[in-house]
C-alpha positions as CSV (number, residue, x, y, z in Angstrom):
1,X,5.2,-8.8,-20.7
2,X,2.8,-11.1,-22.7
3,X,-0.3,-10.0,-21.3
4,X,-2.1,-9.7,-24.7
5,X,-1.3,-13.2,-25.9
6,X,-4.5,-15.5,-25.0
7,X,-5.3,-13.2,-22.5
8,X,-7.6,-15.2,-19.9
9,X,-9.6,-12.7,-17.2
10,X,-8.5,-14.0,-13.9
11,X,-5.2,-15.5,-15.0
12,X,-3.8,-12.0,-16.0
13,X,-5.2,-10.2,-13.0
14,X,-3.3,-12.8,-10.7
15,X,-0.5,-11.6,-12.8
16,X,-0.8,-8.2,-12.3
17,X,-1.4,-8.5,-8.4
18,X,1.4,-10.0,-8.0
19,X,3.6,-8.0,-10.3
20,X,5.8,-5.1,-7.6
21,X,6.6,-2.3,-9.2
22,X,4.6,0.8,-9.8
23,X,6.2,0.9,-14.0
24,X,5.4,-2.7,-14.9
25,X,2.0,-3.5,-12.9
26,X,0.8,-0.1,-14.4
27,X,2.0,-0.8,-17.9
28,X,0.4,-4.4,-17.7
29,X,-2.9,-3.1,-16.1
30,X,-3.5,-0.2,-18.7
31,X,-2.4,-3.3,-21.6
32,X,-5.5,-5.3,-19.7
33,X,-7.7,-3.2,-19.6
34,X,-7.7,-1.8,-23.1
35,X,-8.0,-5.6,-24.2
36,X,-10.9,-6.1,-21.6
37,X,-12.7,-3.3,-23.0
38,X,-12.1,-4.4,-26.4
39,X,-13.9,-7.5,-25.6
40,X,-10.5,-9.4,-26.1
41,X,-10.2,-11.0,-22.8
42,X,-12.0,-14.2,-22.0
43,X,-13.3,-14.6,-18.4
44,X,-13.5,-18.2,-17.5
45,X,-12.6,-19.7,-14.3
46,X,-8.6,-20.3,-13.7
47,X,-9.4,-22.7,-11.3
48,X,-8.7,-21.7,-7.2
49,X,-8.6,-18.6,-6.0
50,X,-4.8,-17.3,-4.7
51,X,-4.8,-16.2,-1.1
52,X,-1.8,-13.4,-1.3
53,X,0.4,-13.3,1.6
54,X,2.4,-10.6,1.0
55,X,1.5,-7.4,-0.8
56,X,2.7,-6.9,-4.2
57,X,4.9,-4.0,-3.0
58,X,6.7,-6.1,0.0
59,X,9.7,-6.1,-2.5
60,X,10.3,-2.6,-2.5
61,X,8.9,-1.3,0.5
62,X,10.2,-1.6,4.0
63,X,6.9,-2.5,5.8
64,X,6.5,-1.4,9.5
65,X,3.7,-1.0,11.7
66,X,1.3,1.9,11.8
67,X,2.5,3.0,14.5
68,X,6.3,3.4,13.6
69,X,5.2,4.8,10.0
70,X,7.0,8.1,10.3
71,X,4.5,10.8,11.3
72,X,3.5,13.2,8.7
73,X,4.0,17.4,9.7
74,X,5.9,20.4,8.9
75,X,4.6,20.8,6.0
76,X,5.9,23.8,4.7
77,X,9.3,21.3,4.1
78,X,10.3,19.7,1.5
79,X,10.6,16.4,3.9
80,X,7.0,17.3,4.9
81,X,5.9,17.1,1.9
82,X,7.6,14.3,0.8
83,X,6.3,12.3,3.8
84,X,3.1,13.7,2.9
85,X,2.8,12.5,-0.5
86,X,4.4,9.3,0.1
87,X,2.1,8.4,2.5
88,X,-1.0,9.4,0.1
89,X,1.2,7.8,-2.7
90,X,1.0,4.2,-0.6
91,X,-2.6,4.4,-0.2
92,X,-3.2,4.9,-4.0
93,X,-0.8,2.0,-5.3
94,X,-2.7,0.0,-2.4
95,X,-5.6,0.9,-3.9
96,X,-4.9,-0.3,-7.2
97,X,-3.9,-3.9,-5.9
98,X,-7.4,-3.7,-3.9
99,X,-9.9,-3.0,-6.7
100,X,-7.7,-5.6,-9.2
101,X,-8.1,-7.7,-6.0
102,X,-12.0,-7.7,-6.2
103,X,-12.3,-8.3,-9.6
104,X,-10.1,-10.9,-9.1
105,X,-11.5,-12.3,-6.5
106,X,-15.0,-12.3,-6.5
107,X,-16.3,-14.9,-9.7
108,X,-20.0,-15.5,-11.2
109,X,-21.2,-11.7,-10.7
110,X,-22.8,-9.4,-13.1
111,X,-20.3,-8.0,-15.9
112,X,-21.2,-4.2,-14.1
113,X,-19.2,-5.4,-11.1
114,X,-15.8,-6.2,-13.0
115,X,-16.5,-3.0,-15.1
116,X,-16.8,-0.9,-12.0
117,X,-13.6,-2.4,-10.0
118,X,-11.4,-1.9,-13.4
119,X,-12.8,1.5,-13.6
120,X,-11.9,2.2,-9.8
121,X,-8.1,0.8,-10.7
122,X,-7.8,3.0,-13.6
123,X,-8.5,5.5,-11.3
124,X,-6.1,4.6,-8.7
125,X,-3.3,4.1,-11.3
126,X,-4.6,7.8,-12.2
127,X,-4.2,8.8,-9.1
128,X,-1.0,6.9,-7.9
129,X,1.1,8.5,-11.0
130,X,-0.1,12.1,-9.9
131,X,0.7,12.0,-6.7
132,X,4.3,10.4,-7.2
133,X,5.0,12.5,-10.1
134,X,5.0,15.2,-7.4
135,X,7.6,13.2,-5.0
136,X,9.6,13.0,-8.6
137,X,9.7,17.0,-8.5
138,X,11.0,17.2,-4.7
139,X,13.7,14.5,-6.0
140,X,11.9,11.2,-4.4
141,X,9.9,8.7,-5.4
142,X,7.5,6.0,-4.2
143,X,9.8,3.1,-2.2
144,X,11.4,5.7,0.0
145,X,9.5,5.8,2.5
146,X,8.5,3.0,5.4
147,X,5.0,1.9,4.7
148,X,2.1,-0.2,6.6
149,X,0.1,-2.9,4.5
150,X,-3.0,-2.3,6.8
151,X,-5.1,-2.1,3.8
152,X,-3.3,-5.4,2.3
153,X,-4.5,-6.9,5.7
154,X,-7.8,-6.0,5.2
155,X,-8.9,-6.9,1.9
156,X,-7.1,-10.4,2.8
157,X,-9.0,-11.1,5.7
158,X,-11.9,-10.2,4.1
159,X,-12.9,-12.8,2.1
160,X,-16.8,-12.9,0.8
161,X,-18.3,-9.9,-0.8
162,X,-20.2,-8.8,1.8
163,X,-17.8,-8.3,4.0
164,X,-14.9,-6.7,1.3
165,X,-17.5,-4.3,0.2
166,X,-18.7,-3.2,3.5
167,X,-14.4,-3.0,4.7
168,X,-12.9,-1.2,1.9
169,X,-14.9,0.9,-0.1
170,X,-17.8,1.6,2.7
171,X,-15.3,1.8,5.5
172,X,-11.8,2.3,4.7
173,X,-12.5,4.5,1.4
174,X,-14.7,6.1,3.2
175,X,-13.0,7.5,6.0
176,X,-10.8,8.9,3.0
177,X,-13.4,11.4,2.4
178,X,-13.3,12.5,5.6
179,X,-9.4,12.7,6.3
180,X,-8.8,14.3,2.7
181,X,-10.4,17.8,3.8
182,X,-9.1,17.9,7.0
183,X,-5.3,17.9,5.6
184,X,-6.4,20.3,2.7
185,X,-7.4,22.7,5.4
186,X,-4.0,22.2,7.2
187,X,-2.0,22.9,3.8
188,X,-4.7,25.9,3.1
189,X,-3.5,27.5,6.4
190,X,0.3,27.2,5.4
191,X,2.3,29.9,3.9
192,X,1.7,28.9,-0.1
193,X,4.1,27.9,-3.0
194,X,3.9,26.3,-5.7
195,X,4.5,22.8,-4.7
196,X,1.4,23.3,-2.1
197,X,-0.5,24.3,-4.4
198,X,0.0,20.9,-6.9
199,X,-0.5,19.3,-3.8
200,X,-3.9,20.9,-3.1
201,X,-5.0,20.9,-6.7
202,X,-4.4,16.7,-6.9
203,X,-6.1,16.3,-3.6
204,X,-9.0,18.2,-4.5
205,X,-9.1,15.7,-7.8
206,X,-8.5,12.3,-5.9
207,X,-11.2,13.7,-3.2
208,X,-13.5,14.3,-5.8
209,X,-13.4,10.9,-7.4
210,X,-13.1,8.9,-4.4
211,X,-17.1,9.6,-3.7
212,X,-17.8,7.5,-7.0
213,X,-15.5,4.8,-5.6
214,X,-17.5,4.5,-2.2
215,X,-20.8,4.7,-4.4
216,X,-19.9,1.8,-6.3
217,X,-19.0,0.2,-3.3
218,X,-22.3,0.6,-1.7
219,X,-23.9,-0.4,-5.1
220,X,-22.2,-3.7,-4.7
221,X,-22.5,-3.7,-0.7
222,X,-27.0,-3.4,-1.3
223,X,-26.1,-6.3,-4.3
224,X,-24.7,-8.3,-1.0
225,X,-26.8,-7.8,1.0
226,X,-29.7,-9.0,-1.2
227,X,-27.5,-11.7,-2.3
228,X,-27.2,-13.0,1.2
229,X,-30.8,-11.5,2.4
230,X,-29.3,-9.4,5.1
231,X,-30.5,-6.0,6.4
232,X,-28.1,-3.2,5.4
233,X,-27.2,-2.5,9.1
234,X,-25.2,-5.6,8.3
235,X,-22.2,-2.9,7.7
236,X,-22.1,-2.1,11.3
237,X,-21.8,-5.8,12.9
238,X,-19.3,-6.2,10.0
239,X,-17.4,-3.4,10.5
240,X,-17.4,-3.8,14.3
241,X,-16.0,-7.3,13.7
242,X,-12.7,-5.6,12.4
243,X,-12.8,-2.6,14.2
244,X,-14.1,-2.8,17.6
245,X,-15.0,0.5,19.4
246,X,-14.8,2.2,15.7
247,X,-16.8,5.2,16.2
248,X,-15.1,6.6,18.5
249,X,-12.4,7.2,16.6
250,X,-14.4,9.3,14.6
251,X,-13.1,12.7,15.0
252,X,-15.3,14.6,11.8
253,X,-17.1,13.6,9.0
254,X,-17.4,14.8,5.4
255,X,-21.4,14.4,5.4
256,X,-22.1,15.8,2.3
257,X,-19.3,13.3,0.4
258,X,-21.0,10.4,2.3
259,X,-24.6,11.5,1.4
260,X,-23.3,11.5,-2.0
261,X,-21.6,8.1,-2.1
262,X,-24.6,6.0,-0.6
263,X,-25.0,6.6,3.3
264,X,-28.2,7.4,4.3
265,X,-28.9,9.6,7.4
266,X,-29.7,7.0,9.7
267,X,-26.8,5.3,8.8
268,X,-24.2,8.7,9.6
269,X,-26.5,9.2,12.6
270,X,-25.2,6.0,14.4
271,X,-21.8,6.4,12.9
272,X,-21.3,9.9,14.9
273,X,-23.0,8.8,17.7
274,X,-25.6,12.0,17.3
275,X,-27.9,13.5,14.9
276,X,-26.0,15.3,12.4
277,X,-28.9,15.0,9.3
């Protein structure tokens, strides 16, 4: 691929972003990152900034609306499953392209920042290649499935670090924590085999480390905030900017996951509408 040769910081993230398919932007990243953290890369400014207007995966995917996505149930099939994990399987690979996309994206900041949003992507490539290696054993793969790019749209429209931080890890993330355990109790309630149980098992993984995700997101949202000497409550004139009438969409909340990852109490108070610590 010849990432390794004069290997310039934002040049080669570009490169990756816009590279489609899960076996070369993964092989590229991982070639990256292992230079990065070998202090082989040298970040200097590659001049302006791309604005992306198609996701990396609009080559392979058939995108659709959210709405027409097909709908994920019956569970206990092997269609049900697949539509399950392809559906968690699109949120991972988006995922990747979103933390590459900050590091990218965002220049001048403190070397912690790039190390955290490589770390998340490593992750996510982590992540991505679990999940799909489970569609590989019920004979599919990532690509077969109609996908949105609502989470393309976002980090696109989202274009100061205020704003990205408080969309995707703080809000978008976020609401991962809270959706993951609601579908592990549906699968829990299911007659089991052994293709539930991998599910389960890589759920309760990618659950787990999605909390240090949203913390480093609100590490960078507080590093925002200061930067542009705004309150914190920022989030909610930010998030209600995107998503008008958002809270009342909120169905249940994984407190304890938020409380973990950087919400205070106040702040979960106002987003359920009712003291709930």
């Amino acid at each position: 691929m010849g990432y390794n040769k004069g290997m310039n910081f934002y040049e080669t993230l570009e490169k990756i972003l816009t590279t489609a398919r899960p076996p070369e932007k993964i092989d590229a990243f991982r070639s990256f990152y292992e230079a990065y953290k070998a202090g082989k890369v040298k970040v200097e400014d590659a001049g302006a900034i791309r604005y992306f207007k198609e996701p990396s995966y609009a080559g392979f995917c058939q995108i659709v609306s959210p709405q027409t996505v097909p709908k994920r149930k019956k569970f206990t099939t092997d269609g049900g499953k697949i539509l399950l994990l392809h559906a968690i399987a699109h949120i991972e690979y988006s995922a990747i392209d979103l933390a590459l996309d900050a590091a990218y994206r965002f220049r001048g900041l403190p070397k912690e920042f790039y190390d955290d949003w490589l770390e998340v992507a490593e992750d996510e490539v982590r992540h991505f290649e679990m999940i799909e290696s489970l569609l590989v054993e019920l004979g599919s793969s990532y690509g077969t499935v109609e996908v949105h790019n609502s989470l393309f749209e976002a980090s696109q429209r989202t274009q100061t670090l205020l704003e990205r931080m408080a969309v995707v890890p703080r809000y978008l993330e976020a609401n991962g924590l809270d959706a993951t355990p609601e579908i592990l109790q549906k699968l829990k309630k299911l007659p089991q085999d052994d293709m539930l149980k991998k599910i389960e098992s890589t759920l309760k993984t990618v659950l787990d480390e999605e909390v240090g995700h949203v913390l480093k997101g609100d590490r960078w949202f507080t590093y925002a905030c200061e930067l542009e000497k705004a309150d914190k409550s920022v989030y909610f004139e930010i998030i209600e900017k995107y998503y008008p009438n958002w809270p009342a969409r909120k169905k249940s909340m994984n407190v304890s996951a938020r409380k973990e990852a950087g919400f205070s109490c106040s702040e979960l108070n106002v987003i359920a509408g009712e003291k709930i610590c």
